[in-house]
C-alpha positions as CSV (number, residue, x, y, z in Angstrom):
1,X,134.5,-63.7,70.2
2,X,133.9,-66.7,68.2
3,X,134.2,-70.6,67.8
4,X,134.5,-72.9,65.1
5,X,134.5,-76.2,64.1
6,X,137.5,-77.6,61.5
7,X,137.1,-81.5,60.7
8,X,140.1,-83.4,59.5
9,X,138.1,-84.0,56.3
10,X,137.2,-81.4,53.9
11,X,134.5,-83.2,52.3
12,X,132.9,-83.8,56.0
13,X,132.8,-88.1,54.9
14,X,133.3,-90.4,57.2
15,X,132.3,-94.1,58.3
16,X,130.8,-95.0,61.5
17,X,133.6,-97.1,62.1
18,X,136.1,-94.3,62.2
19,X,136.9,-91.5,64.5
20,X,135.3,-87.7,63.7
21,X,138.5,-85.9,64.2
22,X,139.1,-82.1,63.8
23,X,139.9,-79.0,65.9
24,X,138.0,-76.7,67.8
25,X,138.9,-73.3,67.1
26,X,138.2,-69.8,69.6
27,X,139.1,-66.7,68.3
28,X,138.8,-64.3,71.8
29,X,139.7,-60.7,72.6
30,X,140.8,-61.2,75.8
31,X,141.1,-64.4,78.1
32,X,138.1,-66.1,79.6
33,X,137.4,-68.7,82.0
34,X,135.3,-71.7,81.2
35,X,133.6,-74.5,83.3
36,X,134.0,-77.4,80.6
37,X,134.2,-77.5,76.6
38,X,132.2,-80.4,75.8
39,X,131.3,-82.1,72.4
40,X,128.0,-83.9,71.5
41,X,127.4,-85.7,68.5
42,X,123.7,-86.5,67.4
43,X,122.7,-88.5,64.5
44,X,118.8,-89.4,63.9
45,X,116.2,-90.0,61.5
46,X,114.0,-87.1,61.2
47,X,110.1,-87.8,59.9
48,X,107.4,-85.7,59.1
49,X,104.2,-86.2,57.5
50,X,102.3,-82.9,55.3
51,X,98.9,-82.8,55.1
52,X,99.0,-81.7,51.4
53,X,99.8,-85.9,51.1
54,X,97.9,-87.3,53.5
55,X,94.5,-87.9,54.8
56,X,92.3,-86.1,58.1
57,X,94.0,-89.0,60.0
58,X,97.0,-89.3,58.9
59,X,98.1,-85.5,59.0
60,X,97.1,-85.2,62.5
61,X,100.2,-87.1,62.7
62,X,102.5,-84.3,61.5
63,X,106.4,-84.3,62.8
64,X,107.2,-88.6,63.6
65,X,109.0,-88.9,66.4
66,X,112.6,-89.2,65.0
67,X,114.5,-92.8,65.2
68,X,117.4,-91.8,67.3
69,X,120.9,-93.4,65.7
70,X,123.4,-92.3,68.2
71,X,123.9,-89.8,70.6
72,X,127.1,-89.1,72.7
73,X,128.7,-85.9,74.6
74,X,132.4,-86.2,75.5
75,X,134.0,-83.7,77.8
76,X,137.1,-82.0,75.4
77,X,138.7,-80.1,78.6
78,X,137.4,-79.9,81.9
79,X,136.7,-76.1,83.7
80,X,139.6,-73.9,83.1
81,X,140.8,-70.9,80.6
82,X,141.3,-70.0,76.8
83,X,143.7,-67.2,75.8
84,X,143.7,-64.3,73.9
85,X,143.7,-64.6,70.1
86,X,143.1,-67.7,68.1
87,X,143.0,-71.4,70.2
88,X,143.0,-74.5,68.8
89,X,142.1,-78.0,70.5
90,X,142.4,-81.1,68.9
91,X,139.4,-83.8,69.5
92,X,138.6,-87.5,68.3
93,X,135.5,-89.0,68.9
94,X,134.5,-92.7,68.5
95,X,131.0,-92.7,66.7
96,X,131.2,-96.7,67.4
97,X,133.0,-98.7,70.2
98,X,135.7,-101.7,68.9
99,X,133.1,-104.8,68.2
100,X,129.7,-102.9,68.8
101,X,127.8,-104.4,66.4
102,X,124.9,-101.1,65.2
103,X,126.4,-101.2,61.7
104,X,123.0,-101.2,60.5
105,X,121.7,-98.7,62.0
106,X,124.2,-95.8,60.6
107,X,122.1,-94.6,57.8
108,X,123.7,-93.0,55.4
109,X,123.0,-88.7,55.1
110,X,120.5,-87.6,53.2
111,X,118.3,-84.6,52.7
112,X,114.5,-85.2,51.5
113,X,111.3,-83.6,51.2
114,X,109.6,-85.4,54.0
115,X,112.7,-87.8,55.7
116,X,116.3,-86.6,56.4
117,X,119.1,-88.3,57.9
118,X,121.7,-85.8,59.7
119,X,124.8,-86.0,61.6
120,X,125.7,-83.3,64.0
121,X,128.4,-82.6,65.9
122,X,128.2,-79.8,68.9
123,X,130.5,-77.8,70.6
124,X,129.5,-75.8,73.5
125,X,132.0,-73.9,76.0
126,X,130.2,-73.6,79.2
127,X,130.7,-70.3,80.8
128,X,128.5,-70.3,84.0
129,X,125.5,-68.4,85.0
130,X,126.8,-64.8,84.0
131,X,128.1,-65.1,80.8
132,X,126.5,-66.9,78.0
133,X,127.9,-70.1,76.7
134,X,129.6,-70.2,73.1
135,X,128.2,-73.1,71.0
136,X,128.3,-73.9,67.3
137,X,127.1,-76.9,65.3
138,X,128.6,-78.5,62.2
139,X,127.3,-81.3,59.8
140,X,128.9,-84.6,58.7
141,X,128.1,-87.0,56.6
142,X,127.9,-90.8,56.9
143,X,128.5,-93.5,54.4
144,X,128.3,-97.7,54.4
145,X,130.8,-99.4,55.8
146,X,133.4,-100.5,53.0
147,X,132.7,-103.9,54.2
148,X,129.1,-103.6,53.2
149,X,129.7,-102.5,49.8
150,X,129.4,-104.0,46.5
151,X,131.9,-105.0,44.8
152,X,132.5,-102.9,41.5
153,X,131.7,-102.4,38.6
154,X,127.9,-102.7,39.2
155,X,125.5,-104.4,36.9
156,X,123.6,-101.9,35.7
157,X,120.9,-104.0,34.7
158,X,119.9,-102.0,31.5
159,X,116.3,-101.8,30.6
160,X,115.1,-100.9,27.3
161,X,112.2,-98.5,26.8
162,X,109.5,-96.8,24.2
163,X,107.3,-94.2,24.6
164,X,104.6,-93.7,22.3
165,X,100.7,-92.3,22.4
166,X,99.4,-96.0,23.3
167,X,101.6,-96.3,26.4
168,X,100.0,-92.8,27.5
169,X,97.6,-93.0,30.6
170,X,96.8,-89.4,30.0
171,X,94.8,-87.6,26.7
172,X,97.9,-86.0,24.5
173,X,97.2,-83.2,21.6
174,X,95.2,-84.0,18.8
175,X,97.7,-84.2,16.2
176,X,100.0,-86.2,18.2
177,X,96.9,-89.3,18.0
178,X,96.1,-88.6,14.1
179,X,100.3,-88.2,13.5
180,X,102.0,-90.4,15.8
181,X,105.2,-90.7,17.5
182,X,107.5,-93.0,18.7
183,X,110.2,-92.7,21.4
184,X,112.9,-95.7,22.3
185,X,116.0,-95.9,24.1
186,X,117.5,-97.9,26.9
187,X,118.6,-96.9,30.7
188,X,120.1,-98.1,33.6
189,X,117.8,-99.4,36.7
190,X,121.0,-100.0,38.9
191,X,123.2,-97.8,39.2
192,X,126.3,-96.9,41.8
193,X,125.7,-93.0,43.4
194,X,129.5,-92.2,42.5
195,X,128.9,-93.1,38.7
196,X,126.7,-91.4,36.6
197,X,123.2,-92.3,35.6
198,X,123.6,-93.7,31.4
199,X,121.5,-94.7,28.5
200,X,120.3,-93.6,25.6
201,X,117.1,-92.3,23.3
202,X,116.5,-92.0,19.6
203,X,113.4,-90.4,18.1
204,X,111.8,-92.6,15.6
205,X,109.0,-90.0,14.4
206,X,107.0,-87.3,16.0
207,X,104.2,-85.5,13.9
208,X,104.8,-82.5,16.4
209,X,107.7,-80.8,16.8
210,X,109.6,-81.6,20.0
211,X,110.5,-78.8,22.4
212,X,112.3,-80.4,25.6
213,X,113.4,-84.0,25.9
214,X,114.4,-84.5,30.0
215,X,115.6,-86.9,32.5
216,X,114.0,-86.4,36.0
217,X,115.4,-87.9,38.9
218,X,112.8,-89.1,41.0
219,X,112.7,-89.7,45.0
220,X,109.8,-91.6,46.2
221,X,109.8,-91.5,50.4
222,X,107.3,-94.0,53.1
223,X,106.8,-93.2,56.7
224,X,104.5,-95.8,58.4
225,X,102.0,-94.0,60.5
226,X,100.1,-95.9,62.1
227,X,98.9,-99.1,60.3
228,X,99.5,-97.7,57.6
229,X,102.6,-95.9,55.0
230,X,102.1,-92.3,53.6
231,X,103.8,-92.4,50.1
232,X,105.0,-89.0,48.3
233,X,107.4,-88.7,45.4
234,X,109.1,-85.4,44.4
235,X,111.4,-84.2,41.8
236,X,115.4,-84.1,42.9
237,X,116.9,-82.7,40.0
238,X,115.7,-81.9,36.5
239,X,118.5,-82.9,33.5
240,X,117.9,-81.8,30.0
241,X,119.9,-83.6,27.0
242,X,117.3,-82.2,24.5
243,X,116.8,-78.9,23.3
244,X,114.5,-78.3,20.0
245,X,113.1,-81.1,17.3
246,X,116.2,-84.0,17.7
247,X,117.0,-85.1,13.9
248,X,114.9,-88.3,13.7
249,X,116.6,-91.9,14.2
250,X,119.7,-89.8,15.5
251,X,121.2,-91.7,19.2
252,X,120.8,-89.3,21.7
253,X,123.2,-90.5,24.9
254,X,121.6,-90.2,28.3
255,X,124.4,-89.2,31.3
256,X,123.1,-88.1,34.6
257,X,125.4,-87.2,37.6
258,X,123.6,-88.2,40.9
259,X,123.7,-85.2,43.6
260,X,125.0,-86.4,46.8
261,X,123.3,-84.9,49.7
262,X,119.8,-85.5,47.6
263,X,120.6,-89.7,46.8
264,X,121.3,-92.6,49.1
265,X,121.4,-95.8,49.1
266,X,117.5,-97.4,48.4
267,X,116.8,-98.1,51.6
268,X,113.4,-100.3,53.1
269,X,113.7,-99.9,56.6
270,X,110.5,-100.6,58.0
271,X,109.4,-97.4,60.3
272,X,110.8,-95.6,56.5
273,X,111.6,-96.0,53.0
274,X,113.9,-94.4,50.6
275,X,113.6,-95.4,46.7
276,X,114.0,-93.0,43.4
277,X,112.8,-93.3,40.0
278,X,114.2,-91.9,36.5
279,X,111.6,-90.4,34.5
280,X,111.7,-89.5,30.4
281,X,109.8,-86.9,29.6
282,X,109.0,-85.6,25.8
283,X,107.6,-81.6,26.1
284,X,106.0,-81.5,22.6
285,X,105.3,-77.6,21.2
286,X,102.3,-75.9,22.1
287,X,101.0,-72.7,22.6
288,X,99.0,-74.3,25.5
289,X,101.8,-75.1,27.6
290,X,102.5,-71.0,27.9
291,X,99.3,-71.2,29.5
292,X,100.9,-73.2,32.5
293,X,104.4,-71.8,32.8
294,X,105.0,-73.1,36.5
295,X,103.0,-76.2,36.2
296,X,104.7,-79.6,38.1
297,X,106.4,-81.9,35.2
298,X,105.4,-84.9,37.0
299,X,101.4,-83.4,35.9
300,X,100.0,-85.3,32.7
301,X,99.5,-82.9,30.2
302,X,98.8,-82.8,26.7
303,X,101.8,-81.9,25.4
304,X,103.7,-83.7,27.8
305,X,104.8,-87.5,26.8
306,X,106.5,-89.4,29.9
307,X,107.9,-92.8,30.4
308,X,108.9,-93.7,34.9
309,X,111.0,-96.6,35.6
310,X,112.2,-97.8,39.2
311,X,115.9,-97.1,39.9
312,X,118.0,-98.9,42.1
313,X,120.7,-97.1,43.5
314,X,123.5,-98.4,45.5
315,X,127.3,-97.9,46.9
316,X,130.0,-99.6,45.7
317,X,134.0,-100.0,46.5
């Protein structure tokens, strides 16, 4: 006894403008009789703040209370019964009535460390007091309205970049100060999340040999609590385009594909904040990094050499 959800979509995207269509699917043993089969669809802001990043005060916070976006139940059929074997019941919902204007407020998805935005949509057969009810939940996700999108191609508003020992806020080895290096390159700061994230490096001189070069894509999330905003920035995703000591003065070509469910749009709400950061990061050779195996990236280290920009990301047509 069973019952699934199938959306028209297969990659679950839609716009709050149009319909969330699909069919509800029972697969039953034998005939039963229901009192209603009814759909809710939830979508909300979730919030949380961990102590590990915030003060006595501020983690006595912990879970925000979430900023509801929309919340609707629609009746699919009223009390009645499903056959035997496999059912299937068309539905269409309306996440947005003709000329409501809550554009705004549709966030699109995303999955963080400390703020998520989730669609959900519900389907519960009601069964009465002796039976229990059959229920399952799917996720959707939501993007801008085409209307509120950029027109493409975006500007991707190139910055140009060097790394060496004197831009360095923390100590690096020894032989790195007496030798040298130099690191340059250019990157995007703009960038649209359905193209990929491009630049490029070159390695002037290094007087130790280079182990890793790597690209870290860098979400940096706000809640406001209180009077004042908790701030904590994690690591997405990890990219490596250098493995070993690069040839000197050879172009190295940066190209970084954004993961969906982990990126949105930048987004400065007010009660939250979404923004990301790209971070170059030189891993020099050393017999003291075996010492720390499982250490963060984002931690200064001696044989680590890192360069953090801002990164705008945005959806376009």
């Amino acid at each position: 006894m069973s019952v699934v959800l199938k959306l028209s979509r297969s990659n679950r995207i839609y716009r709050s403008s149009e319909p969330v269509e699909g069919k509800i699917v029972t697969n039953l043993p034998s005939s039963i009789s229901h009192q209603g089969i009814r759909l809710t669809v939830n979508g909300a802001v979730n919030m949380q703040v961990r102590g590990g990043t915030a003060g006595v005060i501020e983690s006595l916070y912990g879970v925000i209370k979430p900023i509801c976006i929309m919340n609707k139940n629609v009746e699919v059929r009223s009390s009645g019964k499903l056959g035997s074997g496999t059912t299937e019941i068309p539905f269409s919902v309306l996440l947005k009535q003709q000329g409501e204007n809550s554009s705004e407020r549709f966030y699109e998805t995303f999955h963080g460390a400390n703020i998520s935005i989730q669609y959900l949509i519900t389907v519960g057969i009601m069964r009465g007091y002796m039976h229990k009810s059959l229920s399952t939940t799917m996720e959707f996700i939501i993007e801008s309205e085409k209307v509120n999108l950029l027109e493409a191609p975006i500007s991707p508003e190139v910055v140009v970049f060097y790394i060496t020992q004197d831009t360095q806020k923390h100590p690096l080895l020894p032989e790195l100060l007496s030798g040298g290096f130099r690191v340059t390159g250019k990157i995007s700061t703009q960038c649209a999340l359905t193209e990929p994230l491009n630049g490029e490096l070159i390695v002037e001189a290094s007087a130790v040999p280079i182990r890793s070069i790597d690209i870290h894509l860098l979400r940096v999330e706000s809640i406001l609590t209180g009077e004042k905003y908790i701030t904590e920035t994690s690591l997405i995703q990890s990219t490596q385009i250098a493995d070993g000591d690069v040839c000197r003065a050879m172009t190295i070509p940066i190209y970084v594909i954004l993961p969906r469910l982990l990126t949105c749009p930048t987004n400065l709400a007010g009660p939250f904040s979404i923004e990301f950061q790209v971070s170059i990061v030189i891993t020099f050779q050393s017999d003291l990094s075996k010492l720390y195996p499982k250490s963060d990236p984002r931690t200064p280290r001696l044989w680590l050499a890192m360069e953090t920009l801002p990164l705008r990301l945005v959806r376009a047509k």
